[in-house]
OpenMM code with the backbone's topology and positions (N, CA, C; nanometers):
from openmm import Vec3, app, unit

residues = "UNK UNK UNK UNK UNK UNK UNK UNK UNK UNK UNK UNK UNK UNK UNK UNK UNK UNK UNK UNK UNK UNK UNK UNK UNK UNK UNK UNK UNK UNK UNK UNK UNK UNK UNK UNK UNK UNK UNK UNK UNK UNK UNK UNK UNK UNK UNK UNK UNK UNK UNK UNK UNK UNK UNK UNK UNK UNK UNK UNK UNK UNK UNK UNK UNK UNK UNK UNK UNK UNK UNK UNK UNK UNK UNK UNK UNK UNK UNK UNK UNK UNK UNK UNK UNK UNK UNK UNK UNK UNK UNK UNK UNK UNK UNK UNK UNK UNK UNK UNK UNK UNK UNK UNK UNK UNK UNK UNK UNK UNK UNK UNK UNK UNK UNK UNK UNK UNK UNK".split()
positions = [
    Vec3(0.0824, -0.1192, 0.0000),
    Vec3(0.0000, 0.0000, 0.0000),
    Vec3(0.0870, 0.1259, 0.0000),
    Vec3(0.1739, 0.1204, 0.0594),
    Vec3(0.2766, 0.2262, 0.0715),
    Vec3(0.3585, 0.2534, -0.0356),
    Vec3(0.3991, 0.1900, -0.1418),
    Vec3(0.4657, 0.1851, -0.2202),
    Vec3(0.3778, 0.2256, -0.3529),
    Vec3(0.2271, 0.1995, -0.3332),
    Vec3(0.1721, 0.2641, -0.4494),
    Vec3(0.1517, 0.3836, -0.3980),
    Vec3(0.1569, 0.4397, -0.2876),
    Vec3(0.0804, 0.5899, -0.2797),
    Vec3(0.2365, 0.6150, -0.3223),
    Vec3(0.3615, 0.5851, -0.2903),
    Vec3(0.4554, 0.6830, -0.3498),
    Vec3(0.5084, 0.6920, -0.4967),
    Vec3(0.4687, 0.5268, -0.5242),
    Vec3(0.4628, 0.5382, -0.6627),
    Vec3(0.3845, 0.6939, -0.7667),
    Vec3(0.2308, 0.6974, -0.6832),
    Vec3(0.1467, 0.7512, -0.7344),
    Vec3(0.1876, 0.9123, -0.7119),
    Vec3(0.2410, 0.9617, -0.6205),
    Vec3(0.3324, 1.0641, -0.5906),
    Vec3(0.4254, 1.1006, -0.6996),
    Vec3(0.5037, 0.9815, -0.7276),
    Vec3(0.6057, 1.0366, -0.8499),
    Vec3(0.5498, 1.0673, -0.9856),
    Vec3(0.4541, 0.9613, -1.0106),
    Vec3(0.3339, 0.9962, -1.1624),
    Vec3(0.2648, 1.1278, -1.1661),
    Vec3(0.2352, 1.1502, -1.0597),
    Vec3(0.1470, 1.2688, -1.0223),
    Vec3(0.2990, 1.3599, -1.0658),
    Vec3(0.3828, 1.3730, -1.0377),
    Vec3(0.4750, 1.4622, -1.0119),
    Vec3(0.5358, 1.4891, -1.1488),
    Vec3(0.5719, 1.3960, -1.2142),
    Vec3(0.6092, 1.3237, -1.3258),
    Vec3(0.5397, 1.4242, -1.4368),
    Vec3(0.3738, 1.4045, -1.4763),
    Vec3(0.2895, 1.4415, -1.5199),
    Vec3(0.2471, 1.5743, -1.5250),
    Vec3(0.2758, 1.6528, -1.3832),
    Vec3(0.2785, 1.7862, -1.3917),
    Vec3(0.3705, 1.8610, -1.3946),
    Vec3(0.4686, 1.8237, -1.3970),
    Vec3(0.5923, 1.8615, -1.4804),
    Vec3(0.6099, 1.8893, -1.6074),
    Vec3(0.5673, 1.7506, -1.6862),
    Vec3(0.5197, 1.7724, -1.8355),
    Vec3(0.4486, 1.8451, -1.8528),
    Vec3(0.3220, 1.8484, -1.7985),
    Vec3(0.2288, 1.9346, -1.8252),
    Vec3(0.2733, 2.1033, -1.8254),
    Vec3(0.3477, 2.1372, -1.7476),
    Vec3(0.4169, 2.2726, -1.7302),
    Vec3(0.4610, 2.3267, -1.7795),
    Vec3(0.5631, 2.2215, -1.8309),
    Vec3(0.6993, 2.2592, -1.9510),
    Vec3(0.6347, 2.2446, -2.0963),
    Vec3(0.4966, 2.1733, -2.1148),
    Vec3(0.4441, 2.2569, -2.1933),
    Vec3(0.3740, 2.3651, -2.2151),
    Vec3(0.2843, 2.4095, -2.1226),
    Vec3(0.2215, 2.5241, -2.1275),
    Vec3(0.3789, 2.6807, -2.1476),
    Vec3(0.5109, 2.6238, -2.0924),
    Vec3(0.5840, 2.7370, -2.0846),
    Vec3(0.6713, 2.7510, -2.2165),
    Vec3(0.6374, 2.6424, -2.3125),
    Vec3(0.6783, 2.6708, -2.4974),
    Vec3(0.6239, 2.7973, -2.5317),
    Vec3(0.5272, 2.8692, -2.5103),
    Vec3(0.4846, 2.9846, -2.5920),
    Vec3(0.5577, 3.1099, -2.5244),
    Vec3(0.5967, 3.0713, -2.4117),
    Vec3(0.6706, 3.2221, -2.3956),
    Vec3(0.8417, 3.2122, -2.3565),
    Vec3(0.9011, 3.1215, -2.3700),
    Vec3(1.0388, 3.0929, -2.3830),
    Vec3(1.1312, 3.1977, -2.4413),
    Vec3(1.0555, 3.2602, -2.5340),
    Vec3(1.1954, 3.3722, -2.6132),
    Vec3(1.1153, 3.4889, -2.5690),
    Vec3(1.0302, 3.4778, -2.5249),
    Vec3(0.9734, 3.6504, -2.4846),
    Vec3(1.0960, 3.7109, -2.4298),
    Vec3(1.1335, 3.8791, -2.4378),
    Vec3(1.1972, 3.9364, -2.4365),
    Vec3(1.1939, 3.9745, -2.3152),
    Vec3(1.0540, 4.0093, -2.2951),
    Vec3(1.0565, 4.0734, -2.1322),
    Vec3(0.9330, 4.0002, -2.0762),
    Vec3(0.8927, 3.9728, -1.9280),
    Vec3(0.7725, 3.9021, -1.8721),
    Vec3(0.7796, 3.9490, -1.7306),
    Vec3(0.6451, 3.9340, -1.6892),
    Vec3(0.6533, 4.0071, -1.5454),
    Vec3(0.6176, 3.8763, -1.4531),
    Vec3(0.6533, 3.9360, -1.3295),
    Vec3(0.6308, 3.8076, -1.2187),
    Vec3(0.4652, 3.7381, -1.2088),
    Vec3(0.3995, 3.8225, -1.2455),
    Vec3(0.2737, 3.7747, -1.2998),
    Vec3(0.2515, 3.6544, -1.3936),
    Vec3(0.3145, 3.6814, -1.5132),
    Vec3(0.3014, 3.5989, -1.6273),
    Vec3(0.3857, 3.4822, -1.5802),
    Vec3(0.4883, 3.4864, -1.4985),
    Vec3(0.5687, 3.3667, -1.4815),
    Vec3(0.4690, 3.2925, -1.4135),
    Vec3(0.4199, 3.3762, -1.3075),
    Vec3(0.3268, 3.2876, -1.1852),
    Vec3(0.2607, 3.2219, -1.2700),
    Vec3(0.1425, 3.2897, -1.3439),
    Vec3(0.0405, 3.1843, -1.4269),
    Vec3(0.0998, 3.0948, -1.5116),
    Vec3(0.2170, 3.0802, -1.5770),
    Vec3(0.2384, 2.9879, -1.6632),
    Vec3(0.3102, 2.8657, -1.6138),
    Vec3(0.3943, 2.8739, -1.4661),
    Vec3(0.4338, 2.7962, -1.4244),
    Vec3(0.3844, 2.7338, -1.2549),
    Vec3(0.3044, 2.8504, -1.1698),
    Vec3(0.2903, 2.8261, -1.0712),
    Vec3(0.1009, 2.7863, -1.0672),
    Vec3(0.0738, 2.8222, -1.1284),
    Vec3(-0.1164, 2.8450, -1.1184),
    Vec3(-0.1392, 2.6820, -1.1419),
    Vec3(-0.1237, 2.5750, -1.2017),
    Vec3(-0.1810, 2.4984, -1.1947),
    Vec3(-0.1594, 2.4134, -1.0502),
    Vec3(-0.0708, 2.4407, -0.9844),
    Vec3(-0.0395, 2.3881, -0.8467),
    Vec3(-0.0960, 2.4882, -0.7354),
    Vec3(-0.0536, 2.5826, -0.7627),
    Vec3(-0.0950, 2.6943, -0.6003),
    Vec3(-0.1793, 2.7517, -0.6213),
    Vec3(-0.2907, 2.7789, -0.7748),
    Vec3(-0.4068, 2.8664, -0.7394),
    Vec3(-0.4059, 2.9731, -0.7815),
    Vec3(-0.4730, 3.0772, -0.8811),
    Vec3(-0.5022, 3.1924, -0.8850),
    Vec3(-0.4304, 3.2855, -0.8123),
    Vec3(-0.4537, 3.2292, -0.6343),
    Vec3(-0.4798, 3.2936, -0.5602),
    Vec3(-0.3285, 3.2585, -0.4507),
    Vec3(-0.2782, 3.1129, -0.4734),
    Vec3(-0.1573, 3.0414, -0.3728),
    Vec3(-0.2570, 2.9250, -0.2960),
    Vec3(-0.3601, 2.9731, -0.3019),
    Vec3(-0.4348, 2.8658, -0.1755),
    Vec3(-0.4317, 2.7017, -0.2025),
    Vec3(-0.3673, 2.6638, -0.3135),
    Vec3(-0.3094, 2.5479, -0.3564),
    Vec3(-0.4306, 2.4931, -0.4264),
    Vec3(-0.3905, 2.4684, -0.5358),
    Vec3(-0.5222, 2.4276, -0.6326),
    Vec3(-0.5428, 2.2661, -0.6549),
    Vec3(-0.4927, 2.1636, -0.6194),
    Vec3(-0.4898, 2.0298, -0.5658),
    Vec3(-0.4432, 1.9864, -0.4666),
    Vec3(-0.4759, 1.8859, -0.4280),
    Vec3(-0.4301, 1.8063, -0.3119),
    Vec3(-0.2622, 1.7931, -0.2864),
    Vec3(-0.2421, 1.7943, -0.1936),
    Vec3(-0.1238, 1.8126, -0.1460),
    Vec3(-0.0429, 1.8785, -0.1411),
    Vec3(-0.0678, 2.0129, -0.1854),
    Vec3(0.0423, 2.1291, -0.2486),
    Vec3(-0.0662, 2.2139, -0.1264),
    Vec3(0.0506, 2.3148, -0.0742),
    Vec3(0.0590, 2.3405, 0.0745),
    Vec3(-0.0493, 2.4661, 0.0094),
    Vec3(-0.1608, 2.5612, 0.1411),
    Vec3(-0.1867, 2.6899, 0.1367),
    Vec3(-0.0975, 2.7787, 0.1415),
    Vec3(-0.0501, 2.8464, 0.0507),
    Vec3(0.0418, 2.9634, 0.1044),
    Vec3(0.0004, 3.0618, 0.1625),
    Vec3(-0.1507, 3.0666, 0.1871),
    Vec3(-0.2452, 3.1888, 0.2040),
    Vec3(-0.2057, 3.1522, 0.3345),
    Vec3(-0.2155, 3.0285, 0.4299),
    Vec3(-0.2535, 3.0224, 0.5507),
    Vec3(-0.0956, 2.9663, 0.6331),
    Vec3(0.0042, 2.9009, 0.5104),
    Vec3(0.1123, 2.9240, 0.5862),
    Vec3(0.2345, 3.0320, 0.4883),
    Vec3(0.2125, 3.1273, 0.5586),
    Vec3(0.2986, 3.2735, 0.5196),
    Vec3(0.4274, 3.2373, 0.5876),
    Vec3(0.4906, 3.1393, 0.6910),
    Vec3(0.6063, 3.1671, 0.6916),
    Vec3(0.7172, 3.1973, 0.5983),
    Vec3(0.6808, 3.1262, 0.4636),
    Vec3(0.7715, 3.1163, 0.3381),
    Vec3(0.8065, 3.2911, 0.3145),
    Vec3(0.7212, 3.3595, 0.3792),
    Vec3(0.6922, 3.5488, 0.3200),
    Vec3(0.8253, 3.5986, 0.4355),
    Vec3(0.8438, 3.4764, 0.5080),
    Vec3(0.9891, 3.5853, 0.6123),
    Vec3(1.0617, 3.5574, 0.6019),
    Vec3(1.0915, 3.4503, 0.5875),
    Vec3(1.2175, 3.3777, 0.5316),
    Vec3(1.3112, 3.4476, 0.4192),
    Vec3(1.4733, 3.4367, 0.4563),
    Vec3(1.5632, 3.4965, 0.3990),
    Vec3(1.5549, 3.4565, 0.2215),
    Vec3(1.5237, 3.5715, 0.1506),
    Vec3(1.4734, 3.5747, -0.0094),
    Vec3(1.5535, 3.5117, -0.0521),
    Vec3(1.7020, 3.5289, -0.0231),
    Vec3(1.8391, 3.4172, -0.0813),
    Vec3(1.7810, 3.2573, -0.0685),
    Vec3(1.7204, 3.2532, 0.0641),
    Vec3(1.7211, 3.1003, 0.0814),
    Vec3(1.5989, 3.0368, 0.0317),
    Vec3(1.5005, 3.1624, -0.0005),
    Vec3(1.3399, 3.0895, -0.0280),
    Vec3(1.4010, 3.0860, -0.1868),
    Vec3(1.4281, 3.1529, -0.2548),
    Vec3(1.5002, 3.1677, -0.3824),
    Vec3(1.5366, 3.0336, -0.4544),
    Vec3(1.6700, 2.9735, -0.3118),
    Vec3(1.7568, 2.8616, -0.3459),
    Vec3(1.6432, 2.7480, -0.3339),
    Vec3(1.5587, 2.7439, -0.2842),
    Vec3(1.5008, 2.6538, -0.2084),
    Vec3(1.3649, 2.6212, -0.3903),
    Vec3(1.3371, 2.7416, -0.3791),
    Vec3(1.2669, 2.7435, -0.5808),
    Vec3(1.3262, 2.6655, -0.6729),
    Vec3(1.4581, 2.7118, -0.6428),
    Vec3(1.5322, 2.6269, -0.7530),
    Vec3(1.5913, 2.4876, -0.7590),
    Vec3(1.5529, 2.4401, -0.6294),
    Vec3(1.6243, 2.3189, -0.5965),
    Vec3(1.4967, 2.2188, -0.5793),
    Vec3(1.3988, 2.2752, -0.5661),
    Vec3(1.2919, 2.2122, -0.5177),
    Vec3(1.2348, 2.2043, -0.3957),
    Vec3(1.1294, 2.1519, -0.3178),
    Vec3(1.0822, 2.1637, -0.2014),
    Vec3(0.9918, 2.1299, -0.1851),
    Vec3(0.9597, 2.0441, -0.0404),
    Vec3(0.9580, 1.9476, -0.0094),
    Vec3(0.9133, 1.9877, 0.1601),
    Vec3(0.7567, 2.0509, 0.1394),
    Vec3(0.7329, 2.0912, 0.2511),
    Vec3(0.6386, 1.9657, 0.3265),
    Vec3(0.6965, 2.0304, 0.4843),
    Vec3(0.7131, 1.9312, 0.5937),
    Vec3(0.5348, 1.8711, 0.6264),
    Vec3(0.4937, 1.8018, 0.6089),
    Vec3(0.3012, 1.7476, 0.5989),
    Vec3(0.2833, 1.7807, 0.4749),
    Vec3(0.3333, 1.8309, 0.3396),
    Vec3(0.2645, 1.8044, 0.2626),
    Vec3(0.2646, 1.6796, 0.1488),
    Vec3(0.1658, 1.6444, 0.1111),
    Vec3(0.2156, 1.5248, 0.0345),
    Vec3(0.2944, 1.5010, -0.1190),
    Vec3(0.2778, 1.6010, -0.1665),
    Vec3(0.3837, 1.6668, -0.2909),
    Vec3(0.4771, 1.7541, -0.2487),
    Vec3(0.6346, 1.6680, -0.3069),
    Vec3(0.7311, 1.8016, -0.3641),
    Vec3(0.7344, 1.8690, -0.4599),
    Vec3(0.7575, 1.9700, -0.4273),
    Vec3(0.7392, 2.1187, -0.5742),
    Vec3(0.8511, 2.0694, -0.6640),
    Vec3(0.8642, 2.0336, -0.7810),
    Vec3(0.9725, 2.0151, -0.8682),
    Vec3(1.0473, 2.1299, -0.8470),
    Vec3(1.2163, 2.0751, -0.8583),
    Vec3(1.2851, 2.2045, -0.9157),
    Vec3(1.2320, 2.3199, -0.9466),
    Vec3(1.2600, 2.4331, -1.0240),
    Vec3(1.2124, 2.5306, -1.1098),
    Vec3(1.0440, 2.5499, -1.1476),
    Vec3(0.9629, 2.4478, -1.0399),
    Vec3(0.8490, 2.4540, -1.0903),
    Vec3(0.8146, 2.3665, -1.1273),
    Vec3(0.9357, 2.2561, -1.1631),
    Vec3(0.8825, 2.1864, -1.2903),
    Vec3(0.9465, 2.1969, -1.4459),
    Vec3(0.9762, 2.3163, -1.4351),
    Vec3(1.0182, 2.4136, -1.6254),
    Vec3(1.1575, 2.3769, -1.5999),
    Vec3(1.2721, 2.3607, -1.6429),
    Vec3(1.4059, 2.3898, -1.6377),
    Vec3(1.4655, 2.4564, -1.7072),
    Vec3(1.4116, 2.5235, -1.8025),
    Vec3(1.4321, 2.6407, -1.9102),
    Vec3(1.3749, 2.8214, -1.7674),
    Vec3(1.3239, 2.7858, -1.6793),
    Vec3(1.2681, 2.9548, -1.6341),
    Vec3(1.4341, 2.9539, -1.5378),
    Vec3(1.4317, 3.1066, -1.5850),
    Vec3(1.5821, 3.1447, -1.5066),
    Vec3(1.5564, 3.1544, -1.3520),
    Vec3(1.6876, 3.2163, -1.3509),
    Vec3(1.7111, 3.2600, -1.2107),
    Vec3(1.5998, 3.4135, -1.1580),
    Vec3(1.6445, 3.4548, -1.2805),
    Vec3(1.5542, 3.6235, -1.2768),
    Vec3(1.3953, 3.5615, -1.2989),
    Vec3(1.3611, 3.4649, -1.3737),
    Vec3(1.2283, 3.4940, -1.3581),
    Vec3(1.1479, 3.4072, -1.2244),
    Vec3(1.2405, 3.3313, -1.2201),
    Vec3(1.2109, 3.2440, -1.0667),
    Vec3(1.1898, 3.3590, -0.9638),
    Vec3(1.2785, 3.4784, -0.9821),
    Vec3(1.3139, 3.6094, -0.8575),
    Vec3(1.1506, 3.6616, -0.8585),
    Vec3(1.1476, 3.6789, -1.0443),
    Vec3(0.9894, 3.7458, -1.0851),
    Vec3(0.8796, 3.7066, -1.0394),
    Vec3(0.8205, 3.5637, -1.0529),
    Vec3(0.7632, 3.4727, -0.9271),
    Vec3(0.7529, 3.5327, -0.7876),
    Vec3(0.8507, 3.4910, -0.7600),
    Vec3(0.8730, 3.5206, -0.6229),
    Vec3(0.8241, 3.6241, -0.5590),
    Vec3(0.8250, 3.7402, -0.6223),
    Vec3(0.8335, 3.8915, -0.6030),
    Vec3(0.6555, 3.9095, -0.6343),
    Vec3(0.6128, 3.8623, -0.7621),
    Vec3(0.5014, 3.8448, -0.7726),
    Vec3(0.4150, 3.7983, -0.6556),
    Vec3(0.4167, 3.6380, -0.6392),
    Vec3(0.3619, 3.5910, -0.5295),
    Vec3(0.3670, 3.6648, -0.3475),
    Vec3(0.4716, 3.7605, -0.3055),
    Vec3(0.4826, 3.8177, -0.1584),
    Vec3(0.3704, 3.9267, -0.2193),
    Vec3(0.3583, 3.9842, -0.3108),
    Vec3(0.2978, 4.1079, -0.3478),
    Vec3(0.1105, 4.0409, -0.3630),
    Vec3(0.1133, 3.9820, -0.4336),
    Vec3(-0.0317, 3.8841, -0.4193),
    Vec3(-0.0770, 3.8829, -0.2690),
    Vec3(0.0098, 3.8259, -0.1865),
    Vec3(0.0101, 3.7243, -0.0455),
    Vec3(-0.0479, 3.8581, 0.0060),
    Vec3(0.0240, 3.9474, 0.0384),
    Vec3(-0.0341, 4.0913, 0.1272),
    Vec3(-0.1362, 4.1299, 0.0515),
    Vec3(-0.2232, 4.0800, -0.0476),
    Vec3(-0.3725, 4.2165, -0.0522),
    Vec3(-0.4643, 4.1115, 0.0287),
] * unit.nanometer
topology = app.Topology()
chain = topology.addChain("A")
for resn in residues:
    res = topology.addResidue(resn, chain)
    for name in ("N", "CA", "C"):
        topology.addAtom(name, app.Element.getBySymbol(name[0]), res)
């Protein structure tokens, strides 16, 4: 039993990954993009419109804001490496998922989402 829920963890994981890195083909050579556009093309099918996590197992960010105090260097590193929060039942891929979104637009994200979190 245990071995299929983690199986089913990695498919799940697997799958929305793909799914990501395609939706993020149409804007790959864009010149310029705002932390907005990154959010929706790479973060919205996991965290929500809104962050409040739009499937199962992917954490509220609405209701846990610690991620909003935490040192930006380390929430940053932590984007790019992946993460792997503590009760939830999905890890966030790497980069989202995308391995083509930079460093700057990962920042753009980022910057996007604290600015969302406070209205």
């Amino acid at each position: 039993m245990m071995a299929s829920i983690s199986l089913r963890k990695q498919v799940i994981s697997i799958y929305l990954a793909t799914v990501m890195l395609g939706l993020n083909i149409a804007y790959v050579n864009a010149k310029e993009i705002t932390g907005e556009q990154v959010y929706l093309q790479n973060c919205l099918l996991c965290h929500g419109d809104d962050g409040s996590g739009a499937m199962p197992g992917v954490p509220d960010l609405m209701t846990s804001r610690h991620w909003m105090k935490m040192d930006e260097k380390v929430m940053l590193e932590r984007m790019k490496k992946g993460i792997q929060t503590q009760g939830a039942a999905m890890p966030m891929p790497p980069r989202g998922g995308n391995p083509n979104l930079s460093d700057h637009e990962i920042n753009l994200s980022f910057q996007y989402m604290k600015k969302m979190m406070k209205k």
